[in-house]
N, C-alpha and C positions, 0 to 999 in steps of 0.2 A: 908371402905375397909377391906374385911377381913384379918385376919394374917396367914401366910405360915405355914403350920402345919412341915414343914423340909424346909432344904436348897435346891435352887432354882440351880440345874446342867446345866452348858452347854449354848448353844443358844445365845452365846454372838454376835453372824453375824445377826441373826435373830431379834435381840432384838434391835440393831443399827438402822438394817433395819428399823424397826418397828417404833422405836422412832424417827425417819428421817420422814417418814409418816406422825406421829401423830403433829408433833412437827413443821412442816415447815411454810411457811404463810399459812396465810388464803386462799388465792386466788391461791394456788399451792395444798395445800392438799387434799386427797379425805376423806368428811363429812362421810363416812361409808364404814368400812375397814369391809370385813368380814374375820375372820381366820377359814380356812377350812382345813378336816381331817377327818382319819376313827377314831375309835374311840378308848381314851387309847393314844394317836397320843398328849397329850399335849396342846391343844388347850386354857382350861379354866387357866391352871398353865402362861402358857406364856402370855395369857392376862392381867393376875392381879400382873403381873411382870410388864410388859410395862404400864400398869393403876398406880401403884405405884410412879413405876421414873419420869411420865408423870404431875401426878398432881399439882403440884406445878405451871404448865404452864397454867393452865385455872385458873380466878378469885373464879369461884364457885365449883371446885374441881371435885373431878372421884369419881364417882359409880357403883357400881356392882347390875345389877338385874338378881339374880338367875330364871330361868326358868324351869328345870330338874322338879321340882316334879308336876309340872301344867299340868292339862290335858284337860282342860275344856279352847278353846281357848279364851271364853268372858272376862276370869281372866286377861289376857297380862296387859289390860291393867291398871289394880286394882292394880297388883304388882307392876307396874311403877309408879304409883302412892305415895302406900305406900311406896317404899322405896327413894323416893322424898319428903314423908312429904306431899304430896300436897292431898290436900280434894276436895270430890265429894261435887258438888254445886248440889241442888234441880232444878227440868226438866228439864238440862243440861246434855248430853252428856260428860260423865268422858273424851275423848279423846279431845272435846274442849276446857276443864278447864284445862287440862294439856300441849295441844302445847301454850296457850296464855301464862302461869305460867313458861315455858323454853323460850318464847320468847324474852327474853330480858336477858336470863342468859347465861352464857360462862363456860361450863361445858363441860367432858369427860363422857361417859357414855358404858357401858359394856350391851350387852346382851349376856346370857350366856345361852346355851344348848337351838338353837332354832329351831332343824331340825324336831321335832313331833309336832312346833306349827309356821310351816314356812310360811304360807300364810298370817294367821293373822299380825305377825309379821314383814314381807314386807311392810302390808298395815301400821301397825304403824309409821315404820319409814318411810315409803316416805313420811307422816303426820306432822312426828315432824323435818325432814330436813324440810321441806317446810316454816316452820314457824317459825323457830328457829335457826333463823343463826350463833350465837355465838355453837350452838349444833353439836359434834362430837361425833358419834358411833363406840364403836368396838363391833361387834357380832359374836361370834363363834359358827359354826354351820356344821354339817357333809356334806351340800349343800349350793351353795351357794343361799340369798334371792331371785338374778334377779332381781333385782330396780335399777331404773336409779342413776347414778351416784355412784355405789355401785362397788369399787377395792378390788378384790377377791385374797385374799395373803394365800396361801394350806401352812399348816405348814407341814414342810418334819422330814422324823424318825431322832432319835440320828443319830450323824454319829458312825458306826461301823469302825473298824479296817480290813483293806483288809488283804487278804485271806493267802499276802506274809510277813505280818510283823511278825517278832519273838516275843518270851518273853521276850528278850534283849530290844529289841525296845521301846514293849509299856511299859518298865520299865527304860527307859535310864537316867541316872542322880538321879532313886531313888526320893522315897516322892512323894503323890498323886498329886503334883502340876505337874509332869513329865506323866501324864497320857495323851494319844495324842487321845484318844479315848472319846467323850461324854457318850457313851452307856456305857464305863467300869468305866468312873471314878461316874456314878449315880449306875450301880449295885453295887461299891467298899459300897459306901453311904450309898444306903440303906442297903447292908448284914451286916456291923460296928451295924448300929442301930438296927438290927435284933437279933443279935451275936455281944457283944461287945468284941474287939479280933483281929475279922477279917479283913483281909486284901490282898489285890491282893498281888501275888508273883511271884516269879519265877517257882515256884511247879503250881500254878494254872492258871497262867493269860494266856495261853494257851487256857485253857477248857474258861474260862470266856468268851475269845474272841470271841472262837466259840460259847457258850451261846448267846451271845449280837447279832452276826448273823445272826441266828438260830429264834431268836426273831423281827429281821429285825428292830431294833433300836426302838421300839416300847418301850414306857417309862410304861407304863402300864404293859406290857408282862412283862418286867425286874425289877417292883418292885415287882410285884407277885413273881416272878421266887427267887430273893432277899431275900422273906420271907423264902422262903425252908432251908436255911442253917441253920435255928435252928437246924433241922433234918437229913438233906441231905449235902455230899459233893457237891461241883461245880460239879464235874464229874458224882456224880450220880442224878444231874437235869437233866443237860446235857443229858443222856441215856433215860429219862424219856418222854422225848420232843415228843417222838412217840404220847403218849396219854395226851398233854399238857392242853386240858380242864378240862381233872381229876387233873393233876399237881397243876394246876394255879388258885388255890381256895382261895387260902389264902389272903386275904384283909383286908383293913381298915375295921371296922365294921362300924364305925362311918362316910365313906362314901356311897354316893348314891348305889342303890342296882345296877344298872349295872355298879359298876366300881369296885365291891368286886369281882368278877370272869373275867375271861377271857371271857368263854363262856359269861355271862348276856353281855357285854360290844357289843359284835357282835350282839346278840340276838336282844337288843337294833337296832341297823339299819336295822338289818332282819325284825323286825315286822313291820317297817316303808314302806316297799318296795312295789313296786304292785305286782299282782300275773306274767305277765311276767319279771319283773325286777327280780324277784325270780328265774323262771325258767333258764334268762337267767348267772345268777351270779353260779347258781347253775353247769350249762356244763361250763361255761368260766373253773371250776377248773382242766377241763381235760389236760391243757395246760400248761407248764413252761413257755411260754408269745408268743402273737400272734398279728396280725395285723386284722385289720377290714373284710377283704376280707377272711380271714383265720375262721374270727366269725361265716361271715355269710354261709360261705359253710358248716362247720361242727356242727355247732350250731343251726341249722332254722329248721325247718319241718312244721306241718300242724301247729300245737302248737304256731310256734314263728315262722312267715314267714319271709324269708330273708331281705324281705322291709322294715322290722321293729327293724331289729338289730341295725342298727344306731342311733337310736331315744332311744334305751332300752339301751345302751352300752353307749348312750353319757349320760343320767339317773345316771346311775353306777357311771360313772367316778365325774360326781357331787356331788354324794353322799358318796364320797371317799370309794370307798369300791372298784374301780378298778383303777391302777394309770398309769396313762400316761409315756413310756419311750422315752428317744429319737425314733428318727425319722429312718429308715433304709429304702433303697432304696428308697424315696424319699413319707414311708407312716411314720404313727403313730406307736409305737409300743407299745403294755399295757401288764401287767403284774399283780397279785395278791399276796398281804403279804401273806405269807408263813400259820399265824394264819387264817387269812380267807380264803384262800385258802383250808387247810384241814376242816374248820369250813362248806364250799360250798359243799367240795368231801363228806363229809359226809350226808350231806341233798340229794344229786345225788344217794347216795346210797340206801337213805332211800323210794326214789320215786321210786328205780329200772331202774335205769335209766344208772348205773356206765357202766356195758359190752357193750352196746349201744353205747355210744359217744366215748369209747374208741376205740371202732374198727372204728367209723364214721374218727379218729384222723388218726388212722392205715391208711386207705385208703388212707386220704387224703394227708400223708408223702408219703406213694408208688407212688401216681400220680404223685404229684409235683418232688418226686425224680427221675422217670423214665423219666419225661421232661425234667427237667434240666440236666440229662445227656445226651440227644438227642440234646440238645442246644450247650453244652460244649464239647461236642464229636464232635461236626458239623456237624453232622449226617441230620441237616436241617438247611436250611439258617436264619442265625440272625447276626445281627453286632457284633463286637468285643464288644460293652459294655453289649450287652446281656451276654454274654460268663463273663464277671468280676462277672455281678450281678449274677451269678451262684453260686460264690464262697463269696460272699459276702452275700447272702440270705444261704446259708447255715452256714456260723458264728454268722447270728442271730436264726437261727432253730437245734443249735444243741444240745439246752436242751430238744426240744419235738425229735428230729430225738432219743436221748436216753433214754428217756420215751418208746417210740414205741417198740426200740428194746431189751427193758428189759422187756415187755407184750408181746413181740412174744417168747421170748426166754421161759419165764413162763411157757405159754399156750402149747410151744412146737409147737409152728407155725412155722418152719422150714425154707419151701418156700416165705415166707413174708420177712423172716427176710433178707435171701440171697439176695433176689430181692432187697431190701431196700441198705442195705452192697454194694451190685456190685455198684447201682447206683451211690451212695455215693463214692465208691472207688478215682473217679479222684481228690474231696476234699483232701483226706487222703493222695492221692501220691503228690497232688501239696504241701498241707500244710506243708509235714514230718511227719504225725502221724502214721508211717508204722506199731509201735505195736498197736497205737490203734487199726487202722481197721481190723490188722491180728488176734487182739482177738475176736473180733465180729465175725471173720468169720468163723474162727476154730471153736466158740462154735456152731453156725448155721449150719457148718460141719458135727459136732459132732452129733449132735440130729439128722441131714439126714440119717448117717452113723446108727444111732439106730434105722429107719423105716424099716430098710432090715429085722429086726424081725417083723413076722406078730403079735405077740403078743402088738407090740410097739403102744402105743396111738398116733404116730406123724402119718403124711401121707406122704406117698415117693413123693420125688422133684423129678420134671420130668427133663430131659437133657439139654432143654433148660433152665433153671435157674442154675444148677449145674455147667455146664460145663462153662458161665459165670462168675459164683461164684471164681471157682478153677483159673480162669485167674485172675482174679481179685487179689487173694489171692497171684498168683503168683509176681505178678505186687508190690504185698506191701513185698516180699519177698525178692526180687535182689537187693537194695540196703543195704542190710546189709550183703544177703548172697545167693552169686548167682547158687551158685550149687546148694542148695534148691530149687529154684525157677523152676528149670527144672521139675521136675518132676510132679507137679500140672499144672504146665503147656502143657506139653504133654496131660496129663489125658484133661487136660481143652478143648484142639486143637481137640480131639476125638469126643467128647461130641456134641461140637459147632458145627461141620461139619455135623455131624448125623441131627441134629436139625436145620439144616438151618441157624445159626446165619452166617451170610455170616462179619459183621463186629466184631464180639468176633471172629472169625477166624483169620481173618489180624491181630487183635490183638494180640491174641496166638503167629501167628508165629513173628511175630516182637518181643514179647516176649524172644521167644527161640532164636532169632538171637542176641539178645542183653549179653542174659546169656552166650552163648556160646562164645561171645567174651571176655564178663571178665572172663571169665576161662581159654581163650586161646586156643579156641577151632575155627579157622581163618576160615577152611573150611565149617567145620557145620556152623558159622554163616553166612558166604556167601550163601549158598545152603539155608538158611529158611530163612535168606532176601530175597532172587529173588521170591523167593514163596508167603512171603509177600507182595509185589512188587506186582506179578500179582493176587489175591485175593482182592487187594485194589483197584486197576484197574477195576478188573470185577464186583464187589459189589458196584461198585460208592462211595469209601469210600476214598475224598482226604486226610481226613488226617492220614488214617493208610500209603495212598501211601506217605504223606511228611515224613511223620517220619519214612520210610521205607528207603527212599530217604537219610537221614540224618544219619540212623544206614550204609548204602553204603557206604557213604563218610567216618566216622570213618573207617572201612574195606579198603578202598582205603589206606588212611593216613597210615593203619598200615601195609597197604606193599610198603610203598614208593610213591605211585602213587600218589603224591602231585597235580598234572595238574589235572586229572580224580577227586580226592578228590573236589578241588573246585567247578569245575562242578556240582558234584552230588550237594554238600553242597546248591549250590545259584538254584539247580532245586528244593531241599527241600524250601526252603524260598521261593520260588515263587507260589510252592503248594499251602502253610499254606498263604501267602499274597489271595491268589484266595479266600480263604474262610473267610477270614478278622479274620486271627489265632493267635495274635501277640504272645501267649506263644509259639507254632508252630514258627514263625516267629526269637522268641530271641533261641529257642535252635538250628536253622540254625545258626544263628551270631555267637553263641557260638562254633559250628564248624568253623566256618572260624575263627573264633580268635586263634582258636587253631591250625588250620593249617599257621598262619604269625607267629605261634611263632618255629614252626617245620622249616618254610623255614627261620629263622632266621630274622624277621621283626619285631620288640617289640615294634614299632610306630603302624605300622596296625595292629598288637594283640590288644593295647591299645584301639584303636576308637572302634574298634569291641566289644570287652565287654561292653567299655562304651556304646557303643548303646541298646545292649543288658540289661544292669541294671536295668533301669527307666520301661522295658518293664514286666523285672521280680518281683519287686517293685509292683508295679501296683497288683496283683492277692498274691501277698508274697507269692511267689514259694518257698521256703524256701533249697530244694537240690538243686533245679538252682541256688538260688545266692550265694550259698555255692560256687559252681563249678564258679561261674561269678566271684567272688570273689576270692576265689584261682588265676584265669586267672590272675586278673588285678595283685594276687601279684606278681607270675611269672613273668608276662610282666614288673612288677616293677625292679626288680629282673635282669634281664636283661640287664636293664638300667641303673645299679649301684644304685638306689634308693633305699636304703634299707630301711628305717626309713619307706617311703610310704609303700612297699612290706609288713614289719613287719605290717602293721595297714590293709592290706588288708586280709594276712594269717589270723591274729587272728579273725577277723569276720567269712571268711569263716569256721576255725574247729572251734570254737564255735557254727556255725548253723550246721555246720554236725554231730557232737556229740551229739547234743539236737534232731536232729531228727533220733539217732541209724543208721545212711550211715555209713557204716564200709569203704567203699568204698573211699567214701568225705574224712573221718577220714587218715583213707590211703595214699591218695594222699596227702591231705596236712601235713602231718607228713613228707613225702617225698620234700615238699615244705620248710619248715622249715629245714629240713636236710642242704637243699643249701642256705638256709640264714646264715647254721652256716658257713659252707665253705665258705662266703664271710665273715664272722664275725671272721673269724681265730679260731676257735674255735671247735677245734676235735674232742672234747670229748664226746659234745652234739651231734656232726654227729655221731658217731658210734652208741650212744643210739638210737638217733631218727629212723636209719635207721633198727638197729635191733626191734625197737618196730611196722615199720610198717611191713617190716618182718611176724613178729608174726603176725601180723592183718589180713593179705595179707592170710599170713596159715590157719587162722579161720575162714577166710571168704569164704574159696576158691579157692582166684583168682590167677593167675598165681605168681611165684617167679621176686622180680625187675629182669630186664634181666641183662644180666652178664655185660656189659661196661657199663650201668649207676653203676652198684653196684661197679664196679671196681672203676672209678671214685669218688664217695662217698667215697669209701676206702683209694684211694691214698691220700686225704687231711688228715689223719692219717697215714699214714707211718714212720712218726717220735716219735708218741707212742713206737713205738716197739708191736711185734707180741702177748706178754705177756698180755699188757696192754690194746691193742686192743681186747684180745680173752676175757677180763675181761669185760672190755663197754660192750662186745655183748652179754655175758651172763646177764647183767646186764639192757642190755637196751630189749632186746628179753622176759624178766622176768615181765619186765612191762602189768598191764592193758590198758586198752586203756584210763580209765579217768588219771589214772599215765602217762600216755604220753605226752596226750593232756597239762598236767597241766607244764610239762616238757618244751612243745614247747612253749608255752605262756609265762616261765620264761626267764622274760630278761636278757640278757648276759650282763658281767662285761663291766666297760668301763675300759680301760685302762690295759687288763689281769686286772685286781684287781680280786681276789680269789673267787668265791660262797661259799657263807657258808647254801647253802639250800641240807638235806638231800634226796636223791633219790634211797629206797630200800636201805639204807644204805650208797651210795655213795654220796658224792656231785654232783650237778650240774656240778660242773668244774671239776669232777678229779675220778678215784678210790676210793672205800671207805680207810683210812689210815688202816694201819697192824692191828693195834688194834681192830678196828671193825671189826666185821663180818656184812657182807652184806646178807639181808633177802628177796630173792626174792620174789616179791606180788605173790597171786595164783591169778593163772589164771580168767577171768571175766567169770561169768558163759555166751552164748550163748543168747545175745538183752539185756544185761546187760543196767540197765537203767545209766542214766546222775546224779551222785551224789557228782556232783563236786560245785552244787548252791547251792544258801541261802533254809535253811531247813523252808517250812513253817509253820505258828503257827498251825497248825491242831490244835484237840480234842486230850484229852488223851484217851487211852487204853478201858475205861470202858463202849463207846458207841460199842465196839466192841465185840463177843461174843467169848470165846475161839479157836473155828475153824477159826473164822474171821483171831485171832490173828495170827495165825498157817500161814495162806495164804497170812496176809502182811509182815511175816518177809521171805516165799520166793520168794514176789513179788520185798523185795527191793534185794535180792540175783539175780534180772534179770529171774525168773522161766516165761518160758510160762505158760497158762492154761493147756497145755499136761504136763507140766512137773509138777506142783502143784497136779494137776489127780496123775499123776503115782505117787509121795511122799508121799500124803494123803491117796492113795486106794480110788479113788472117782469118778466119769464118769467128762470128760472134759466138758459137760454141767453143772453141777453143780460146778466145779469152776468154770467156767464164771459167774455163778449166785455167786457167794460168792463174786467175783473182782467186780459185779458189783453192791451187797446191799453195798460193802468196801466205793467205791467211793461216795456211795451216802451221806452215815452217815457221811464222811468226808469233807464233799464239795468239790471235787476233781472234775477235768474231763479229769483226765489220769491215767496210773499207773506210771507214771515216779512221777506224783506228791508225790503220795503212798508214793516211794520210799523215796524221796527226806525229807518227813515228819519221817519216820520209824527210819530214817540215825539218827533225831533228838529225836526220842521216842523209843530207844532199849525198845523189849521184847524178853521174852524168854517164848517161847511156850512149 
């Protein structure tokens, strides 16, 4: 056995495993274990760890037959020999004198590195299982042999640290025994031995994390990368990563020649490969991870016919060099490390091949997205679980759907990009990611808006993509801010009509009838409801007419007309049932829930939500169960339930605040209001009511009406007018994450006193004489959620100075127009800056940005 040239990190699940295996009865265990893996992936370290602990269990001990430097397959079986001791008998076949010579022996036995001489080696060992029953193999090998009886155990990367753990975290308790990470506490390891000194910290274990990532827990990647701190900070490897084969040079000398580089290490299974397995590992890199069906339509041509993707792809995945992810809607899903993946994109490059498959990727996101919004629009008949797997297939495509729209945006493909954006849109509204999609769209806007120059390299989007767009855009507008929303919407209503969209019409106007009511504007919403009404009608579009139907019913309710409201409300739900629409179907319930709580009924408010919940659950609507969720705690609320009411509120503005609904936010700050008024508790009512107030004015939308606000008020009339006019400046002064954080603080039990400051005041009371109270300024305008755990992002230095410039005002809540207008820059090119930000950071939002920045001040 050889001796471990360092200490042996990690793998302790793996190594159990392993030794459970190797170690069990005879008649349970499998005689040839092969450990498989791309390469750098650990395979030879981990066997002669588990050969080690192992030995002692067989009479005639464990051996290692090195394989790597052999090229000449007739040798296998000469090395197995010699390092058995065992001698070639004269006109006798070496491979007879060897299975007779282990026949009767009870030994553990290693072959090691056998994927360049994997035929031979097959044959060997089904030779020497055959003959030699006390004989167990373990072979590690980048594929596996394919021999009978042969249990194929893929050893998996370090594990890495997710994306949410801080530096507190993977330091908690202090001393590298406290490291919760495999991949950080082997780069801690190696960079000590490299730089003796060093040590993971509070200052770096940050970058480290993201390092180790970045590397995809690759043990190989990470001791290379380890070597660098002679020279290099963490942060400036880190940055370096773009060109990581130049990086990643640095090796043992004294090991084999493809494990001294990155590159050699890949190279190594690249030369092994056939000419289509090449080709096809080569396109698979145009993906962030795809499905079989996905391979073969973007991947095949005359070259590599579709019928044979299967065969070359399932090759791949044997040969670890493509890894198998769970399973989504009911297929395969694969994906490629990060290192061979750029290792692919490069060789694709060099065949001339990259613009090709990339627009083939392009096409195929616009097809598939302009279906699936014709499915999930119901624009054609499909069952309700088509309509799920809509949204469901879009949460595993939304790394290539960002790929696509970061090559459109580049290229200055305008029209692509929109088209792409609109389809997508109903994801964005269902999920809550209204700033994502409204920055995709704006920047795809933006570059349309610069084709009106004929000098402009884009080409002008015609009205039918436009004018969908601009609704679109509308549509992720109104729940934060509905007066906005109007006006892109109009534009959008022009457009559509011109151009025949006969169903982006009905949309439009339901649109405008919807804005028009949170502003308070009763009539105009009435008048482009009944318009919508009849465009929905005539286009054969039931579900702009349900949802037409269901904007009615509000409009009834808010003039009274409780009778008529029902009606409308259960003719929308009948609609959305005709087309098997169950998210259609739960935003009717959610009107009738709302109208048993207006006729005084907190029982049938109750079922009503409930019914509605499991339905919005299902697709994670995430502004619907916000609002479902509010309902139940009203309705809780109602019923003297407060404890319940209090556990319902807090989920709802917690999801309304994470998805920027100023709206949700709103309301349930107004919800909380009368939990304090049941809680005795005045002082939080005037705050809460004054900070929805403020939100209400930011937003928009109309002022509380005066007998709700009256009522709010009178459970404060024992304040005194002094004391009350002070809460209001005080609670009005509030942001909205200061509000939010307000209504979520639990109230004393027993009067007992708060001693949590709020702008200077307590929770319970005015701030005392002595303090002066500082009211927060104002949130800038989609102000992000920066009331979570900050995550471990990178530091500062993978980012370039303008970078810096645009994440400190992306955490201030800056649109792309408003980062444009600060910098002096066209809003397409800050969308290009938010979206290289996102990438170097592993992010996939800017709330994340923000949420990371909050914990990484800079100063631009």
């Amino acid at each position: 056995m050889p001796q471990a040239p360092n200490s042996f990190i990690g793998r302790q699940r793996e190594v159990a495993e392993l030794l459970q295996l190797v170690e069990q009865e005879r008649a349970l265990a499998p005689r040839l274990l092969s450990l498989c893996g791309p390469g750098g992936i650990g395979k030879t370290r981990l066997a002669l760890h588990v050969l080690a602990r192992a030995a002692d269990t067989f009479a005639d001990g464990a051996w290692v037959v090195d394989l790597s430097d052999l090229t000449q397959p007739d040798l296998v079986v000469f090395r197995i020999a010699s390092v058995l001791g065992i001698s070639e008998e004269p006109s006798r076949p070496l491979l007879d004198t060897l299975a007779d010579a282990l026949a009767s022996r009870s030994l553990l036995m290693a072959l090691d590195n056998c994927e360049h001489l994997i035929d031979v080696c097959a044959l060997v060992c089904q030779r020497l299982l055959a003959t030699s029953p006390g004989l167990r193999l373990i072979v590690t090998s980048r594929e596996p042999l394919r021999v009978a009886g042969e249990h194929v155990w893929q050893v998996p990367p370090l594990t890495v640290p997710p994306l949410t753990m801080t530096a507190d975290d993977m330091l908690a308790n202090a001393g590298e025994s406290a490291y919760r990470s495999e991949a950080i506490s082997l780069f801690a390891d190696r960079a000590a031995a490299s730089l003796p000194g060093f040590a993971v910290s509070p200052d770096n274990a940050g970058a480290v994390a993201t390092l180790c990532r970045a590397l995809d827990g690759v043990p190989l990647a990470i001791e290379l990368a380890a070597a660098r701190v002679r020279a290099l900070s963490v942060e400036q490897i880190g940055a370096r990563l773009a060109d990581r084969f130049r990086l990643l040079t640095t090796g043992d000398r004294t090991a084999p020649a493809r494990h001294r580089t990155l590159r050699a290490t890949i190279d190594w299974s690249y030369d092994l490969l056939t000419g289509p397995e090449r080709t096809l590992l080569r396109r698979l890199s145009v993906f962030a991870g795809w499905s079989l069906e996905m391979a073969e339509q973007v991947c095949s041509d005359d070259e590599l016919p579709a019928d044979e993707v299967l065969d070359v792809m399932s090759a791949l995945v044997d040969k670890s060099l493509v890894a198998r992810e769970r399973e989504v809607l009911g297929q395969a899903r694969y994906r490629l490390l990060d290192s061979i993946r750029e290792y692919a994109a490069a060789h694709l490059d060099v065949v001339g091949e990259s613009a090709a498959f990339e627009r083939r990727l392009r096409d195929y996101t616009l097809r598939v997205a302009e279906q699936n919004l014709a499915t999930g629009m119901a624009w054609e008949q499909a069952p309700w679980s088509a309509r799920v797997n809509v949204f469901r297939r879009w949460d595993a495509e939304m790394g290539n759907v960002w790929q696509v729209l970061t090559r459109c945006l580049a290229a200055g493909d305008a029209a692509t990009g929109l088209r792409i954006c609109t389809a997508i849109s109903p994801a964005w509204i269902v999920r809550g990611a209204f700033a994502e999609g409204g920055e995709w769209l704006d920047a795809f806007l933006a570059l349309e808006e610069a084709a009106a120059d004929p000098a402009a390299p884009v080409d002008p989007v015609p009205p039918g993509v436009r004018g969908p767009a601009l609704v679109a855009r509308a549509q992720l507008t109104l729940p934060s801010d509905p007066a906005s929303a109007d006006a892109p919407a109009r534009e959008g209503l022009e457009l559509c009509r011109s151009a025949g969209q006969a169903f982006w019409t009905a949309a439009a106007l339901n649109l405008l009838a919807e804005s028009a009511m949170h502003t308070g504007d009763l009539p105009e919403a009435t008048r482009r409801s009944a318009e919508a009404l009849a465009e929905a009608r005539s286009a054969g579009d039931v579900w702009a007419e349900g949802y037409a139907l269901g904007t009615q019913a509000a409009l009834a309710a808010a003039h009274g007309r409780l009778r008529e409201a029902s009606e409308l409300a259960h003719a929308s739900i009948e609609a959305m049932r005709g087309i098997d629409h169950v998210w259609g179907v739960a935003r009717g319930l959610l009107g009738l829930a709302d109208l048993a709580r207006l006729r005084g009924d907190p029982r049938e408010a109750h079922v009503r939500y409930t019914e509605a919940l499991p339905l919005l659950r299902e697709i994670d609507s995430r502004p619907q169960l916000a609002r479902c969720l509010a309902g139940l705690g009203r309705a809780a609320l109602d019923e003297g339930e407060l404890a319940e009411g209090r556990r319902y509120l807090a989920e709802s503005i917690r999801l309304s605040r994470s998805t920027g609904s100023r709206i949700g936010t709103t309301r349930a700050l107004e919800a909380f209001a009368t939990l304090a008024v049941r809680e005795k508790e005045p002082e939080r009512v005037v705050r809460l009511v004054a900070a929805a107030s403020a939100l209400r004015e930011a937003a928009g939308q109309p002022p509380l009406p005066g007998n709700r606000l009256d009522r709010f008020l009178a459970a404060a009339r024992d304040l005194g007018p002094v004391t009350v006019d002070q809460l209001w400046a005080q609670g009005h002064a509030l942001d909205a994450d200061a509000a939010v954080t307000l209504a979520l603080d639990t109230p004393p039990l027993n009067g007992a006193p708060h001693d949590v400051p709020v702008n200077g005041a307590t929770a319970n009371g005015p701030a005392p004489p002595t303090s002066e109270a500082q009211p927060a300024a104002p949130a800038q305008p989609g102000a992000p959620d920066l009331s979570g755990p900050v995550p471990a992002g990178p530091p500062l230095d993978p980012l370039t100075p303008r970078e810096r410039e645009v994440v400190a005002l992306l955490a201030r809540g800056y649109t792309n127009k408003a980062i444009a207008d600060e910098l002096v820059i066209t809003p397409a090119t800050a969308a290009r800056h938010v979206a290289n930000i996102l990438g170097k950071l592993g992010f996939a939002t800017r709330t994340q940005v923000a949420w990371w920045a909050a914990g990484h001040p800079t100063d631009p």
